[in-house]
Short mmCIF file of the C-alpha atoms (twelve columns), coordinates in Angstrom:
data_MODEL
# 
_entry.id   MODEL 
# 
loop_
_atom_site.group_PDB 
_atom_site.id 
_atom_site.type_symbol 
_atom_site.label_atom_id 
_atom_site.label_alt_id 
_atom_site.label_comp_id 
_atom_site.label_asym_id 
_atom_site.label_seq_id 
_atom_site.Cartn_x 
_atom_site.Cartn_y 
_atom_site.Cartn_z 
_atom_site.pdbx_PDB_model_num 
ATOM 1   C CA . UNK A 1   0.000   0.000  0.000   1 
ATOM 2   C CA . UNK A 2   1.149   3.163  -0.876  1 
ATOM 3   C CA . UNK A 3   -0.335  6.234  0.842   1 
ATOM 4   C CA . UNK A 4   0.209   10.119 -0.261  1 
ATOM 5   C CA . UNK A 5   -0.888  13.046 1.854   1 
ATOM 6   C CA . UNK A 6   -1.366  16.540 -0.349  1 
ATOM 7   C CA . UNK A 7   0.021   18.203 2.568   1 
ATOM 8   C CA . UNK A 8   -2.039  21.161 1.823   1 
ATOM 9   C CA . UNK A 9   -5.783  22.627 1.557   1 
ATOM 10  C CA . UNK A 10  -7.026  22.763 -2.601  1 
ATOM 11  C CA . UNK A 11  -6.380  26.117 -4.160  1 
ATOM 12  C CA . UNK A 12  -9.149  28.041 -5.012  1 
ATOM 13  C CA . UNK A 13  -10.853 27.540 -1.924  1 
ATOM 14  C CA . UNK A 14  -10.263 29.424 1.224   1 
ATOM 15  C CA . UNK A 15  -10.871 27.522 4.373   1 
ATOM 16  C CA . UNK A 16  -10.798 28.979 7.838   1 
ATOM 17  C CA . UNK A 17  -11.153 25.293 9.504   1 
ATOM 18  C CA . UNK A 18  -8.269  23.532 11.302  1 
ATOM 19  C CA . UNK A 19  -4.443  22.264 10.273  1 
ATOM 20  C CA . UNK A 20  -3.715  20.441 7.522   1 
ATOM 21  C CA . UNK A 21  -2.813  16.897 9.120   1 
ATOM 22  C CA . UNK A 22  -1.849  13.142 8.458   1 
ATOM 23  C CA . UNK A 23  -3.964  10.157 8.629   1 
ATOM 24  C CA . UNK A 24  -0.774  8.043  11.441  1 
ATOM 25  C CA . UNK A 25  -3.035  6.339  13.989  1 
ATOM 26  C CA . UNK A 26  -2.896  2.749  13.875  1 
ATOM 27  C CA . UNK A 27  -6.587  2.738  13.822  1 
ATOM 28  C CA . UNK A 28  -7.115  5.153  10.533  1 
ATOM 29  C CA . UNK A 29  -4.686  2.773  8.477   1 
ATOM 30  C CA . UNK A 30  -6.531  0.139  9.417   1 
ATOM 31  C CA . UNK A 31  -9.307  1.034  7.241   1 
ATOM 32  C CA . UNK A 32  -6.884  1.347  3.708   1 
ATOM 33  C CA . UNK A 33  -5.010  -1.860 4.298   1 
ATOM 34  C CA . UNK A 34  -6.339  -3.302 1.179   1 
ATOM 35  C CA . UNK A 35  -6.246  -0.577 -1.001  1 
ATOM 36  C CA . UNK A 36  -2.972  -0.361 -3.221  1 
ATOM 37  C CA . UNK A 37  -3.084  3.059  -3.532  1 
ATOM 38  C CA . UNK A 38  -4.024  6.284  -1.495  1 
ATOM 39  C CA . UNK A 39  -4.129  9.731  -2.139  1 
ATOM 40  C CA . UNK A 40  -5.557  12.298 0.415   1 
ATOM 41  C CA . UNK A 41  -5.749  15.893 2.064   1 
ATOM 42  C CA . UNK A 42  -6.857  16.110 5.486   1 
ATOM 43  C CA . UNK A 43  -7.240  18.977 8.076   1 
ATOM 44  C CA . UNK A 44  -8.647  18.208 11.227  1 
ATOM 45  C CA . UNK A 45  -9.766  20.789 14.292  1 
ATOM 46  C CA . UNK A 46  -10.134 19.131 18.014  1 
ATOM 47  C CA . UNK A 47  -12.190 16.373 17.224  1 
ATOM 48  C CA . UNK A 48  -13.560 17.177 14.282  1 
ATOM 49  C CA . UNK A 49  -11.940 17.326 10.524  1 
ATOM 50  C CA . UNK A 50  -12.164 17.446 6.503   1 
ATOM 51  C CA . UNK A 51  -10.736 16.171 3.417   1 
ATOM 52  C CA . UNK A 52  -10.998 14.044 0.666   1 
ATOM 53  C CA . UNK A 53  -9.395  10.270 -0.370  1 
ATOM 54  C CA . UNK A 54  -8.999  8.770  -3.570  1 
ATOM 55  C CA . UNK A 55  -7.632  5.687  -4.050  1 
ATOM 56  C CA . UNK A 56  -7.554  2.493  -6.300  1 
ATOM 57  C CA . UNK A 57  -8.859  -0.959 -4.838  1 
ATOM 58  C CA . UNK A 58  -8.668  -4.050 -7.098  1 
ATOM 59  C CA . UNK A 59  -8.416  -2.072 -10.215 1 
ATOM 60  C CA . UNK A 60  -11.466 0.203  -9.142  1 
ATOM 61  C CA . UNK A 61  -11.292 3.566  -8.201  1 
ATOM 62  C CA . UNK A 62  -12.913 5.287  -4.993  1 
ATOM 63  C CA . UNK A 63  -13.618 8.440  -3.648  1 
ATOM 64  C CA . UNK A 64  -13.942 9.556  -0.093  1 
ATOM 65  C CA . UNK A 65  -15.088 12.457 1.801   1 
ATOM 66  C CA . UNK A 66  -13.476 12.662 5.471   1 
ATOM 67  C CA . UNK A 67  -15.707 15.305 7.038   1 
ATOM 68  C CA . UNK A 68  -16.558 14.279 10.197  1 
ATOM 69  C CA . UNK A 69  -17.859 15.259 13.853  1 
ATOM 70  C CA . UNK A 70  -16.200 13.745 17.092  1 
ATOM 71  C CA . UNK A 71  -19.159 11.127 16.653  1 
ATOM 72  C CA . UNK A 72  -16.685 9.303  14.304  1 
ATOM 73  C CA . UNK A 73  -13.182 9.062  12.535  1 
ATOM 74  C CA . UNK A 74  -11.970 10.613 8.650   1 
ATOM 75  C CA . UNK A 75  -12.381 6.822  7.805   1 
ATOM 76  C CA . UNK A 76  -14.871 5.104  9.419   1 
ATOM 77  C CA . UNK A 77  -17.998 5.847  7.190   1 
ATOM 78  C CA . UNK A 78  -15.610 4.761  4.316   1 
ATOM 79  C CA . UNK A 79  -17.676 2.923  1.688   1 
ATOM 80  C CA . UNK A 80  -15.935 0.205  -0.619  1 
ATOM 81  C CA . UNK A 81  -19.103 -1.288 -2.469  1 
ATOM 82  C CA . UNK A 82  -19.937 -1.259 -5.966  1 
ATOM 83  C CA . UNK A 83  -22.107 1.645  -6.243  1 
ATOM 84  C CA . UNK A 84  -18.817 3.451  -5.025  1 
ATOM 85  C CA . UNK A 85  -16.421 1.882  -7.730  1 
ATOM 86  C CA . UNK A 86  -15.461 3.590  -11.033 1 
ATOM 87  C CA . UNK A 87  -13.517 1.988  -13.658 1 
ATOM 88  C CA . UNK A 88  -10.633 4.661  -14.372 1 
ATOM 89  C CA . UNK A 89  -9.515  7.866  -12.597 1 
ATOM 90  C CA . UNK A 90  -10.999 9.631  -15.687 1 
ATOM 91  C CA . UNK A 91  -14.221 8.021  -14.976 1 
ATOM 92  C CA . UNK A 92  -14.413 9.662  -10.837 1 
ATOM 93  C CA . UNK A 93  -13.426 12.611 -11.852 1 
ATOM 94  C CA . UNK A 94  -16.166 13.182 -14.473 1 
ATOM 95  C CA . UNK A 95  -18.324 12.046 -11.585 1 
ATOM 96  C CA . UNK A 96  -17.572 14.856 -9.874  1 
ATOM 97  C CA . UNK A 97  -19.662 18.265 -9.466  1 
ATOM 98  C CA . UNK A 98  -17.753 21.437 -10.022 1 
ATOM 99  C CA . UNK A 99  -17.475 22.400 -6.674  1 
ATOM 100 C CA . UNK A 100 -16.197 18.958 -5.611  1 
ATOM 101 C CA . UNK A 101 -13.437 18.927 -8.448  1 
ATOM 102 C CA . UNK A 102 -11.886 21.985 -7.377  1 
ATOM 103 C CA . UNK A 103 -11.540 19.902 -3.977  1 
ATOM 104 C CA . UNK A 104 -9.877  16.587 -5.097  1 
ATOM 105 C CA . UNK A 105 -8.142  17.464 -8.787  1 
ATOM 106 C CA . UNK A 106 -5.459  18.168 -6.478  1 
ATOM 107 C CA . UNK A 107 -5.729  14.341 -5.974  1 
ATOM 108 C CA . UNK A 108 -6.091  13.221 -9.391  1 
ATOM 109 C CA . UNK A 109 -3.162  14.599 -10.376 1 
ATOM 110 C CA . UNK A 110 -1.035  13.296 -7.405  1 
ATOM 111 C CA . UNK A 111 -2.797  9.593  -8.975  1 
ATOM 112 C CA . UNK A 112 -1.543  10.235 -12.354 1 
ATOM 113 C CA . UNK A 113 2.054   11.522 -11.894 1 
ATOM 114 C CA . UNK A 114 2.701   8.742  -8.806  1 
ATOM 115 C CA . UNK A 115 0.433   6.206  -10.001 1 
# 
């Protein structure tokens, strides 16, 4: 598995809302053991946080947003199924509104120059 971490918030979007962060804990990794690649921002704030994941999972692609309360984790609502899956990184992308594109292109570019 091979995870990479933006580092950064998006351009084009200003947010006020915590530090930009890593995904470490024993307990977050957990949940992208079988994925073979990983490519995230992440901020979080107390107990709280936001970001997005992309990553590829037995050839199919998957998107993630990691919003969350201190109800649960970045990870923990993560959703693997079929109705999640896209067949190429071109594929996600179009599936994305403009608003959410300006949010993970950051990602889909990390996917195609690392990937």
């Amino acid at each position: 598995m091979k995870i990479y971490n933006y580092g950064k918030f998006p351009e084009g979007i200003e947010y006020t809302y915590g530090e930009i962060s890593e995904l470490s804990s024993d307990y977050d990794l957990d949940y992208l053991k079988d994925f073979d690649e990983v490519y995230y921002w992440y901020a979080e704030a107390g107990y709280e946080g936001m970001g997005n994941l992309i990553g590829i999972l037995n050839g199919k692609w998957y998107m993630h947003n990691m919003g969350h309360c201190s109800c649960y984790g970045p990870l923990e609502e993560l959703d693997i199924s079929d109705k999640n899956a896209y067949d190429s990184l071109e594929e996600l992308k179009n599936s994305c509104s403009k608003g959410l594109i300006v949010e993970v292109m950051p990602l889909i570019e990390m996917a195609r120059v690392k990937g």
